[in-house]
N, C-alpha and C positions, 0 to 999 in steps of 0.2 A: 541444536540439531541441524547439522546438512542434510538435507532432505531434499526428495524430490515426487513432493505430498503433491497434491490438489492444488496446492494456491502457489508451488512452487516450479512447476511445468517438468522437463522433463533432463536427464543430468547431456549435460555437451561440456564436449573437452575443447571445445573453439572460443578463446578468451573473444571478450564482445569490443566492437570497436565502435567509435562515434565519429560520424563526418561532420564537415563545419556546416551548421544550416545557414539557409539562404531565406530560410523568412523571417519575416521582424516578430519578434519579440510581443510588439504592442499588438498585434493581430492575436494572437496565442491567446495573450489574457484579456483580451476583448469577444473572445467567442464561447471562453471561459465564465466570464461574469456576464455576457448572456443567457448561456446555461443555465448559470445558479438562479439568475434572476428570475426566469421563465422557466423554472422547472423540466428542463429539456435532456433526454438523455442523451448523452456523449462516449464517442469512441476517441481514446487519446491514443497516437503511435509516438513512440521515442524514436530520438537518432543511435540508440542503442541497440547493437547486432542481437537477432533473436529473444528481443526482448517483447514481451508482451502485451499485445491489445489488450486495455484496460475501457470495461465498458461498465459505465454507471450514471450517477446523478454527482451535476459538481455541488459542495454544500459548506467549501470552506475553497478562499484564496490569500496566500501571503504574498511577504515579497522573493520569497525562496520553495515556497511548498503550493500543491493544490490537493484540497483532500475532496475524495472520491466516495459517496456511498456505493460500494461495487455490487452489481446483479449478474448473479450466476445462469448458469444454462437452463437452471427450472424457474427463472423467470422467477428469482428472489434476492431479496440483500443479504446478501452475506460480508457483513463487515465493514469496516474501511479500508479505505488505500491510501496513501499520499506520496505522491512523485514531485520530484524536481520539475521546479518550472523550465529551467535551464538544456533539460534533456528532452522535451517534447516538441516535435518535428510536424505534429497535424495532431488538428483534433475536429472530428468531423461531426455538427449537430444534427438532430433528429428534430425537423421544424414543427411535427405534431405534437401541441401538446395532449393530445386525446391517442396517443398510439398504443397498440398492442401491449406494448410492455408495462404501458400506465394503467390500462387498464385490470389487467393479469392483476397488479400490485395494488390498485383499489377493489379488486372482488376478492383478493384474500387482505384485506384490512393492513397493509402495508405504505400505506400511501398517506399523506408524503412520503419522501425519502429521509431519515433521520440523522437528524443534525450531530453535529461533536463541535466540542470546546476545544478541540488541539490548537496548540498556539503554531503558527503557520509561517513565521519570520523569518525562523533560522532553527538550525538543526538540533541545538540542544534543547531548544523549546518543544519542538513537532517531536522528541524521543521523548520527554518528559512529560508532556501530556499527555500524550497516546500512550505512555505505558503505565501511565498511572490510572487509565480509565479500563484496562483490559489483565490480567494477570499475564497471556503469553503473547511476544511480539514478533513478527517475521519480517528480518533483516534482509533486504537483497544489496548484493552488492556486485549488479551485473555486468560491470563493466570486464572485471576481470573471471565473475563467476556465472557466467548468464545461463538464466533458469535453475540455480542455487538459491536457497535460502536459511538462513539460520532463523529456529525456531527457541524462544526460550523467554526467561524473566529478567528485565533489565535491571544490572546492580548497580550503575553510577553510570552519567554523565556528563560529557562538557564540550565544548566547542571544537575540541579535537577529537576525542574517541570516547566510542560504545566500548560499554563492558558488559555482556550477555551472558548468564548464567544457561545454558543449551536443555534440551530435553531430546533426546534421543528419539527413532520412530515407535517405540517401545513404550513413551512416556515415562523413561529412567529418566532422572537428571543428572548431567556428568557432575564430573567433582571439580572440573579447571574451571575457572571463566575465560571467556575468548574476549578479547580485546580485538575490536574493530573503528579502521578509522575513520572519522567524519568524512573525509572527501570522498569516499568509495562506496558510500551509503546512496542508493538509487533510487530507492522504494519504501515503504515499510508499511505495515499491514497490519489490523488489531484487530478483534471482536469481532470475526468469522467463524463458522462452524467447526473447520481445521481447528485452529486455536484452541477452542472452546472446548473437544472436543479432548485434544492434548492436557490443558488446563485440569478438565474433571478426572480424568484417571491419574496424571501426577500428583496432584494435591500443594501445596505450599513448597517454594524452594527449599531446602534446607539451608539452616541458618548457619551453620559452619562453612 
């Protein structure tokens, strides 16, 4: 599904562009594995045009992904995320660990933030675990479709391309699969309410 649900923002016809960042690298993942270590919540920005403040708990880091437990506007997890480490331009810590947001999620029995097994290295890994853990996954590929996302069930991958089976905003499943390619893949997203939500009223892919 192209969509422009909840976890997808809102449709622009202005392909996204990336400027060359000017901070290092080892900064980035250093305030990243802060984070995770000290249970700190995090706003990450991309050097990606109109792409999305992503604000959560970090709970995984590779050498190519960081996976996000993301909290929503009501002050809950919904889901994960995982971004390129390559495309994130600032990520701003939250030095309390006793803040607002921690505490909302320990008085409704949310706390800690929930971890995931996705393998985090490289890209066929981080599709293949996250979608093995979630039935529907959300593809962005914001470079050229920013605030796009394909919603659907992964049927094969590999070092080069996703192959996504789509579910329409209807929860139809189309009959094509879409083929998308590894380098163009920005974000991806599993076991949020959207999802979950798609997942229960489609039912199983069909197997033809």
């Amino acid at each position: 599904m192209q969509t422009t649900g909840p976890r997808c923002g809102i449709l622009s016809l202005v392909p996204g562009k990336k400027s060359t960042p000017p901070i290092d690298s080892s900064v980035v993942r250093a305030r990243l594995e802060r984070a995770k270590d000290d249970r700190l919540m995090v706003g990450v920005r991309r050097w990606i045009r109109r792409a999305d403040r992503v604000e959560g708990f970090v709970v995984g880091i590779g050498a190519r992904w960081v996976a996000l437990a993301e909290v929503d506007g009501s002050v809950r997890f919904d889901g994960w995320t995982l971004l390129r480490l390559e495309d994130i331009q600032a990520v701003t810590v939250d030095p309390d660990p006793d803040s607002f947001t921690v505490k909302a999620l320990r008085a409704r029995s949310e706390w800690p933030p929930p971890s995931t097994d996705v393998e985090l290295d490289d890209f066929r890994s981080a599709v293949a675990t996250s979608a093995a853990m979630a039935p529907m996954t959300s593809i962005f590929v914001e470079l050229d479709r920013p605030d796009i996302c394909y919603i659907g069930a992964v049927v094969s991958v590999d070092a080069d391309t996703l192959r996504l089976l789509e579910v329409d905003q209807q929860a139809q499943w189309h009959r094509k699969v879409r083929p998308i390619d590894a380098s163009d893949v920005t974000r991806i997203d599993f076991g949020g309410a959207y999802e979950e939500a798609l997942a229960l009223v489609a039912g199983p892919p069909p197997k033809d």
